[in-house]
N, C-alpha and C positions, 0 to 999 in steps of 0.2 A: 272526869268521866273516862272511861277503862274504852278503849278505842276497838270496834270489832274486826278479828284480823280479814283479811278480805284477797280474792287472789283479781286477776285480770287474764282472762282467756284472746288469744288474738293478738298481743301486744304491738305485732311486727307490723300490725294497719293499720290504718287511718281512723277508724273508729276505737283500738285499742289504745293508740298513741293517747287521744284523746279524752277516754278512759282515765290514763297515767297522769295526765295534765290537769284534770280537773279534782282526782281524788288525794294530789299531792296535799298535806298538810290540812286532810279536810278534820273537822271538828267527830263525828262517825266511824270514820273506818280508815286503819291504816291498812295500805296492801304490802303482803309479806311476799308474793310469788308474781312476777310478771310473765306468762307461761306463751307460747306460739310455739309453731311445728317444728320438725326440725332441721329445716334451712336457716332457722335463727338462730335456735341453741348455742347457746355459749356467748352468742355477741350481745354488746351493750347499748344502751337505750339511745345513746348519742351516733353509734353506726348505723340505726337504722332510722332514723328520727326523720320525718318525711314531710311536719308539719312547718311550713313554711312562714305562718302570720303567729306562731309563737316562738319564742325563747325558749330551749332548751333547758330547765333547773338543774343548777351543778349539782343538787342533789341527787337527782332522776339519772343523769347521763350516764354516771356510773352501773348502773343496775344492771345484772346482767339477766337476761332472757333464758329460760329455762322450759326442758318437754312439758310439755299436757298430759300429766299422769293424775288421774281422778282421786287413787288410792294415796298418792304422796299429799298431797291435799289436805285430805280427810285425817291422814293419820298426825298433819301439823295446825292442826286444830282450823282450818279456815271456815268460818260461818256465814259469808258473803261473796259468791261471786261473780263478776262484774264481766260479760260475752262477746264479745267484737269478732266472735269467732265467723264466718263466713255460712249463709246459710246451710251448705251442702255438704259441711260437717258437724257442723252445731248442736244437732238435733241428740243423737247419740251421746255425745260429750255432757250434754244440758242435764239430762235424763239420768246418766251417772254421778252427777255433783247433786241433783236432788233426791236420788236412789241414798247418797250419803249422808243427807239430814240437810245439806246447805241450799240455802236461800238465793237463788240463779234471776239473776236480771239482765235479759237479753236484747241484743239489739236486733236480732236474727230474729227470720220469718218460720222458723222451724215449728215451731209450737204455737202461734200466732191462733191456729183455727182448733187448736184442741177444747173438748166441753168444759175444761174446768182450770182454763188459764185465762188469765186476762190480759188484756191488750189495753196495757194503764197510763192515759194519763190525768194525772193528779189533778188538775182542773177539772178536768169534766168529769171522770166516773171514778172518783176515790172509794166510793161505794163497792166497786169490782174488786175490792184484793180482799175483801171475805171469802173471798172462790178460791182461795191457797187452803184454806181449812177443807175443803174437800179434796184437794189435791194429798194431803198431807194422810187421809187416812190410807190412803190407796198405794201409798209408799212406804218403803223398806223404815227409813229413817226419821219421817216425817218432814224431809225439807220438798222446796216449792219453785218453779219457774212463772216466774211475772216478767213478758215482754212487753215493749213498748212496738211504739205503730210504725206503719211505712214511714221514710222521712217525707213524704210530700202527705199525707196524709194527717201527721201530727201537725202539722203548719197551720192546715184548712179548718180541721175537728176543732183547734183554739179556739181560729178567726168565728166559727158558725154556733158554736156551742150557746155565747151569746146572744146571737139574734133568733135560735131556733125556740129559746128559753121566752125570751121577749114577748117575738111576734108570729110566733108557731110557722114560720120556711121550713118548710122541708125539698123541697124541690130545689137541684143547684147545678148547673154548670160550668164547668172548671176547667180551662186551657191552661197548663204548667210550661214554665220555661227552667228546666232543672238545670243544675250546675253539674258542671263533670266532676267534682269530686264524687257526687250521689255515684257512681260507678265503680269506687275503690280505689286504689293505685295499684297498677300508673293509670287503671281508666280507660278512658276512650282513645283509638288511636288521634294522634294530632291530626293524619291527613282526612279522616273524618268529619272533624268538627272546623277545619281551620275554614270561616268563610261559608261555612252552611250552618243546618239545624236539623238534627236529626225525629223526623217525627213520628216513630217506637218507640218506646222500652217495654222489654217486654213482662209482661203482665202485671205491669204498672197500674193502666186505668180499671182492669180486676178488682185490684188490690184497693186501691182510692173507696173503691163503693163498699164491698164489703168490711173491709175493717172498720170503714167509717160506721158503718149501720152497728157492728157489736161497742165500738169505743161510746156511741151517742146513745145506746140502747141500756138497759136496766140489768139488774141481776135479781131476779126474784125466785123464793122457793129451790134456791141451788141450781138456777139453770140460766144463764144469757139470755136475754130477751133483744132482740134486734130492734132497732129503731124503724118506722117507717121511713127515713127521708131517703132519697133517693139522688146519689153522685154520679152524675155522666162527664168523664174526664176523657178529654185529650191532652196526653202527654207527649211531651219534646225534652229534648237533650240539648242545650245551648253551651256556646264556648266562651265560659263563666266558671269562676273555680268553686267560690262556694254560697251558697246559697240559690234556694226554689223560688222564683217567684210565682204567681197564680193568680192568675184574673179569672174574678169569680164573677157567675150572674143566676140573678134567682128572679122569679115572677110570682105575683100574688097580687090579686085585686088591693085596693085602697092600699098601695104599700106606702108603709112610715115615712116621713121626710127625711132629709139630709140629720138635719138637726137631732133627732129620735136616734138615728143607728149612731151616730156619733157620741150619742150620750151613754147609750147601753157599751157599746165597744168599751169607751175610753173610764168607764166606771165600774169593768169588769176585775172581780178579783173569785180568787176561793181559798179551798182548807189551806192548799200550803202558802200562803198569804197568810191566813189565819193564823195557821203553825209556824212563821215564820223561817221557815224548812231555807237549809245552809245556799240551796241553789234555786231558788224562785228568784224568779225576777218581781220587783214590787209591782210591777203593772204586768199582765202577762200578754196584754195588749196595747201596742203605744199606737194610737192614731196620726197622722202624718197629715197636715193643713196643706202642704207646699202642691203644686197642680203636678210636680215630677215624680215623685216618691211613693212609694219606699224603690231604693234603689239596693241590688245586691250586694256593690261596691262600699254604697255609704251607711246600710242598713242592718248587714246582715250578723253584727258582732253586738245588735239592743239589746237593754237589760240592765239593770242596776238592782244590789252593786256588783263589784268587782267579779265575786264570784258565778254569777247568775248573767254574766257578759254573753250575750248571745243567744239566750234564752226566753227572752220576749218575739214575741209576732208582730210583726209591723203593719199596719194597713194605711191605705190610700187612697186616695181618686177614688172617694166614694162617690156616686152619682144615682139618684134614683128620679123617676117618673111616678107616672098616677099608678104604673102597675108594677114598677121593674126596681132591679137594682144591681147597680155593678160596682166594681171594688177592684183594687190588684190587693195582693197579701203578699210579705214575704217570709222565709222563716231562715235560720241557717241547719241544714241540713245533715251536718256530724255533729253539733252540738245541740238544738232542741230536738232535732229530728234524729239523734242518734245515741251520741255517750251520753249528752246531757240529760236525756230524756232518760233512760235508765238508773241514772245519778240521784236524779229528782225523785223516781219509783221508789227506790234503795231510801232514799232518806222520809219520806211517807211511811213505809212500811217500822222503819227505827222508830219512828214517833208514834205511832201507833202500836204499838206493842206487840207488833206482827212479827219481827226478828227470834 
């Protein structure tokens, strides 16, 4: 199979590194331009490499980091490219690689609320990247941006997708305990977090409701249709490197036993299951027996196999009553909630003949 050249925007951060990490030697797309601003220009992948719980590839470390020029790009043929870029320049950049005909999978909120992008993940609304076809007429070259969700957001939309399918919950409650990486590097200052909890981010629990309502909602007649359910999130910043945790609670008369959500969670699959897609995890939900679990520490890298490391959702301490039900959930948050999550989009769209 003829590998699609692919670039990576953002390389010098935590979300591009990750990017570089996960698309090394993938079966899809080789990346031919590792690109960031130009404080990085010229240096190599092994000077700026920031990722601590992996290994460096001697292959990778050499690479050397190069400008974000849209036109040099386009003119070396790239048909896939891969955003860690930082919201607050992203938007522009996005807009010119798909102004150029290429197929943009973002981890940036830039384009997140636009009519006719989608906020994809592959489990839940595979349906939603028919909306690149409308994006494509409306552009120069016919290419397309497909972002994926907040990283605390993709975590929860997994965990709920299931049960909303099941046993119609829509109503939900959610207190996050995020990891400092969700912040970027270097992040939070230490003296901040060392010994507290910071409890803002800002327009986080925004973000939690609405994108959740487009990610859980339909796409009919060329237009997003929102979900009824409704997220009331408080969120916090804990000092934790990576991974969200999220204790979730939702109410409904006569709600399902123990046994019931444990069986819907733990037997939950879809298309890219189906399709066998290079980074799904085979369970995209692992249920957790133990009274402690899921824990950031020992949880946050689920997912089989090798490739798909970190890409499962962990749930917990499920507990319900005659009318209630609570849960913690964890996700890790630069790889499902971030590169991988875009990786996954990217390899959906290949298999479908959306490329």
């Amino acid at each position: 199979m003829t590998k699609r050249k692919a670039a990576i925007l953002g390389s010098s951060g935590m979300i591009g590194q990750r990017f570089a990490h996960m698309l090394h030697d993938h079966p899809y797309f080789e990346v031919v331009a590792h690109c960031a601003s130009d404080r990085s220009r010229g240096k190599t992948l092994a000077e700026i490499w920031k990722l601590s719980d992996i290994e460096l590839n001697p292959e990778l470390a050499g690479q050397t980091i190069r400008g974000t020029a849209v036109e040099d790009l386009a003119r070396e043929g790239v048909e896939v490219v891969f955003s860690g870029l930082p919201s607050g320049v992203a938007g522009d950049v996005e807009h010119g690689c798909a102004e150029e005909g290429m197929a943009v999978f973002s981890n940036a909120s830039s384009h997140r609320t636009d009519p006719d992008t989608p906020i994809l993940i592959p489990e839940i609304n595979h349906q939603h990247l028919s909306s690149v076809e409308i994006q494509r007429k409306r552009r120069k070259k016919a290419g397309f941006i497909v972002t994926n969700a907040n990283c605390s957001v993709t975590g929860l939309a997994v965990g709920l997708k299931p049960l909303i399918d099941a046993f119609g919950l829509h109503q939900f409650n959610v207190a996050t305990y995020q990891a400092l990486s969700g912040a970027g590097y270097p992040g939070v200052p230490s003296v901040d977090t060392l010994s507290n909890i910071l409890p803002h981010i800002v327009n986080e629990e925004e973000k939690m409701n609405s994108e959740g309502r487009k990610i859980l909602g339909g796409f009919e007649q060329g237009q997003f249709v929102d979900s009824p359910v409704n997220i009331l999130a408080s969120c916090t910043r804990v000092n934790v490197r990576d991974g969200h945790l999220e204790a979730v609670f939702a109410n409904k008369p006569d709600m399902p036993d123990k046994e019931s959500i444990v069986s819907v969670l733990d037997g939950f699959s879809s298309r890219p299951q189906e399709l066998s897609l290079p980074s799904a995890p085979e369970k995209p939900v692992i249920v957790r027996p133990e009274p402690d679990r899921p824990q950031p520490l020992l949880d946050s890298l689920a997912g089989s196999p090798k490739r798909a490391r970190g890409m499962a959702v962990t749930v917990g301490r499920i507990r319900t009553s005659a009318d209630s039900l609570r849960f913690f959930l964890l996700v890790h948050n630069t790889i499902r909630g971030g590169a991988g999550g875009s990786v996954l989009n990217a390899e959906l769209a290949h298999r479908e003949g959306v490329l």
